[in-house]
C-alpha positions as MATLAB code, in Angstrom:
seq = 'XXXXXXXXXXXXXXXXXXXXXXXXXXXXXXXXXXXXXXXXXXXXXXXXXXXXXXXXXXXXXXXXXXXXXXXXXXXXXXXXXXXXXXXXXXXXXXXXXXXXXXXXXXXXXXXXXXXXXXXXXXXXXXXXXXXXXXXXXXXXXXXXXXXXXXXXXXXXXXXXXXXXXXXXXXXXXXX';
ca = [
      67.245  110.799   44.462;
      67.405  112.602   41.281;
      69.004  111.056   38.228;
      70.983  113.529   37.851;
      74.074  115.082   39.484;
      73.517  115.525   43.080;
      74.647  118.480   45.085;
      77.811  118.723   42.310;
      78.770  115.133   43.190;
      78.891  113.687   39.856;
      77.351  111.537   37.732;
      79.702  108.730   38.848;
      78.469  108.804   42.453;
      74.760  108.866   41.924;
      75.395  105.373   39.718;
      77.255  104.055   42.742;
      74.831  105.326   44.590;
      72.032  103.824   42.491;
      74.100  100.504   41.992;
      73.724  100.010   45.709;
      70.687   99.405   45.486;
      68.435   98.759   48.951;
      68.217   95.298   51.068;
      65.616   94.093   53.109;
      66.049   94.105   57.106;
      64.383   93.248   60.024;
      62.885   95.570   61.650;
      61.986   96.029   65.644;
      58.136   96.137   65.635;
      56.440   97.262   69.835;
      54.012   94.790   68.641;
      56.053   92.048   68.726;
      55.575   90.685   65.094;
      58.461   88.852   64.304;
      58.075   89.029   60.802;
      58.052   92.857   60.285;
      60.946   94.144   57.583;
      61.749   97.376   56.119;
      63.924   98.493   52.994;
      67.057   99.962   54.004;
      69.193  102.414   52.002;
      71.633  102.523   54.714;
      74.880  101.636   51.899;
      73.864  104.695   49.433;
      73.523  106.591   52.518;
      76.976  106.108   53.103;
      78.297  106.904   49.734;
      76.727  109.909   49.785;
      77.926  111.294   53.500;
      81.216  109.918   52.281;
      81.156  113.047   49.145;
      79.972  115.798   51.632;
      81.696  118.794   51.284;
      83.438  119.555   55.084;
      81.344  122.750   55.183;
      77.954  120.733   54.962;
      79.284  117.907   57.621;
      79.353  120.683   59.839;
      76.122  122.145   59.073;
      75.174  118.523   59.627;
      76.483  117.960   63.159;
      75.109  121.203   64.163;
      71.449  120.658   62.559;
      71.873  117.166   64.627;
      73.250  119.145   67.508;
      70.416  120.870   67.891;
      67.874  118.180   67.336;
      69.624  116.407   70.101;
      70.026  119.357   72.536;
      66.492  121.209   72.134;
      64.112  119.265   70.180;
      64.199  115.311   70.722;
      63.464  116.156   74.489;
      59.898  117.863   73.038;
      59.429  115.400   70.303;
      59.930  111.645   70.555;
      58.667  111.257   66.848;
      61.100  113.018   65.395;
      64.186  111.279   64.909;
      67.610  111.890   63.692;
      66.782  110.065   60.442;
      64.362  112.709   59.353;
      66.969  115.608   60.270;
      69.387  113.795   57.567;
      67.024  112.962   55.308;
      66.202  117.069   55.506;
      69.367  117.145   55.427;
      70.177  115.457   51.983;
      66.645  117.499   50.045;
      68.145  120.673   51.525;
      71.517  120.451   49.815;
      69.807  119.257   46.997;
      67.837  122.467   47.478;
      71.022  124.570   47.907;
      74.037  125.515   45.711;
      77.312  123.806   46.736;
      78.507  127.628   46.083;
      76.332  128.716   49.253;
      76.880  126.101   51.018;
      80.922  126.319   50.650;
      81.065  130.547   50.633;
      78.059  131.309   52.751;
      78.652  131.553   56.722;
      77.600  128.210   58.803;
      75.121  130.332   61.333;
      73.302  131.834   58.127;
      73.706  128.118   56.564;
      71.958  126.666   59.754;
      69.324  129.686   60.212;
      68.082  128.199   56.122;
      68.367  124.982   57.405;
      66.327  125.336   60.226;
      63.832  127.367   58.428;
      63.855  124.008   55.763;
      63.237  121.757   58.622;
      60.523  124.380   59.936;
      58.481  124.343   56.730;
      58.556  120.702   56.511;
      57.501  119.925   59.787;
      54.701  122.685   59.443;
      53.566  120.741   55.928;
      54.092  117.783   57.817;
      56.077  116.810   54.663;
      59.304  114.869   54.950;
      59.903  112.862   51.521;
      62.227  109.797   51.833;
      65.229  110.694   49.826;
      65.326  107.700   47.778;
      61.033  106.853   47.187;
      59.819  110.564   47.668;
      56.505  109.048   47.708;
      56.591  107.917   50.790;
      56.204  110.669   53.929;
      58.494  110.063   56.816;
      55.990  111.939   58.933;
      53.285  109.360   58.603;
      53.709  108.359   62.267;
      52.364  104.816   63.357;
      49.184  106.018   64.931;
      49.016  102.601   66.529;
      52.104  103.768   69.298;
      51.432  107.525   69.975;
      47.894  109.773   69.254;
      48.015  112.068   66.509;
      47.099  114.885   68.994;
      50.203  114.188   70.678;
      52.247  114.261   67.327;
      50.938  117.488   66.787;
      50.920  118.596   70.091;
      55.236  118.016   70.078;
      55.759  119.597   66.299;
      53.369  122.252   67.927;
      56.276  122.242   70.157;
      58.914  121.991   67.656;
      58.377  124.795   65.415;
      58.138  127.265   68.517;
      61.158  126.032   69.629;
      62.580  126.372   66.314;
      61.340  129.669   65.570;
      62.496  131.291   68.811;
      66.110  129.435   68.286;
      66.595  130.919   64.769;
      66.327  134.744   66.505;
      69.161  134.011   68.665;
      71.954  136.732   67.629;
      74.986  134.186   68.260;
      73.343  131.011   67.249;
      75.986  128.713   67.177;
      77.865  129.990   70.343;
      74.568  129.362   72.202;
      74.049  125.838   70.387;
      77.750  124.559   71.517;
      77.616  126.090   74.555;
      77.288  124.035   77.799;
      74.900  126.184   79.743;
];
């Protein structure tokens, strides 16, 4: 996270946010180690979706929406995690001006596009050690031909999603 303001939050937030620190967890492991942890941000996750703006929430649940709907059925290695973390380098990417005056589809088209060029790059920076890639699958579970067989899968199904004239209609649409 930068160390400055984030997305027009304040200075105040990113030191709460920054004051939260991380904690160690377990963590489930197919392998059945029993001693396999991971760092967890979960509590500055949570101050930050608590200073959202309404207009990005629902960018958010639609982004998630359609990760759910269309692309987690193609892609078991991406997960919603990855979406949010998108999620929080995109605002950071993005004026809170466009993101409060600019119209949600349009909002969601950029969005996707973001998403798009990160899973092309295979590039998805943890928000709060940027050094480390979230798409650095564990090769031991899945083949990387099949990883790149389902983002294969992904960005056409992105692509062809982000032509659709009434994109949110068709997204919340039970068809």
């Amino acid at each position: 996270m930068a160390n400055n303001t984030w997305h027009n939050f304040g200075t105040q937030v990113v030191q709460a946010v920054v004051a939260t620190g991380c904690q160690v967890v377990p963590k489930a492991d197919p392998s059945g180690d029993e001693f396999s942890w991971r760092l967890s941000f979960s509590r500055g996750e949570l101050l930050l979706a608590q200073h959202v703006s309404s207009a990005a929430r629902i960018l958010y649940v639609a982004a998630k929406l359609f990760w759910k709907e269309k692309l987690k059925v193609v892609c078991s290695s991406l997960r919603s995690y990855h979406v949010k973390t998108l999620f929080y380098h995109f605002l950071e990417a993005t004026t809170v001006q466009q993101i409060e005056e600019v119209d949600t589809e349009i909002m969601l088209r950029r969005f996707l596009a973001f998403i798009h060029s990160h899973l092309e790059a295979r590039s998805c920076p943890h928000f709060f050690i940027p050094t480390l890639n979230l798409f650095h699958f564990q090769l031991e579970y899945i083949s990387q031909d099949m990883i790149n067989m389902e983002i294969s899968s992904c960005l056409v199904i992105i692509q062809k999603f982000r032509k659709e004239k009434h994109l949110l209609s068709s997204l919340f649409s039970k068809k």
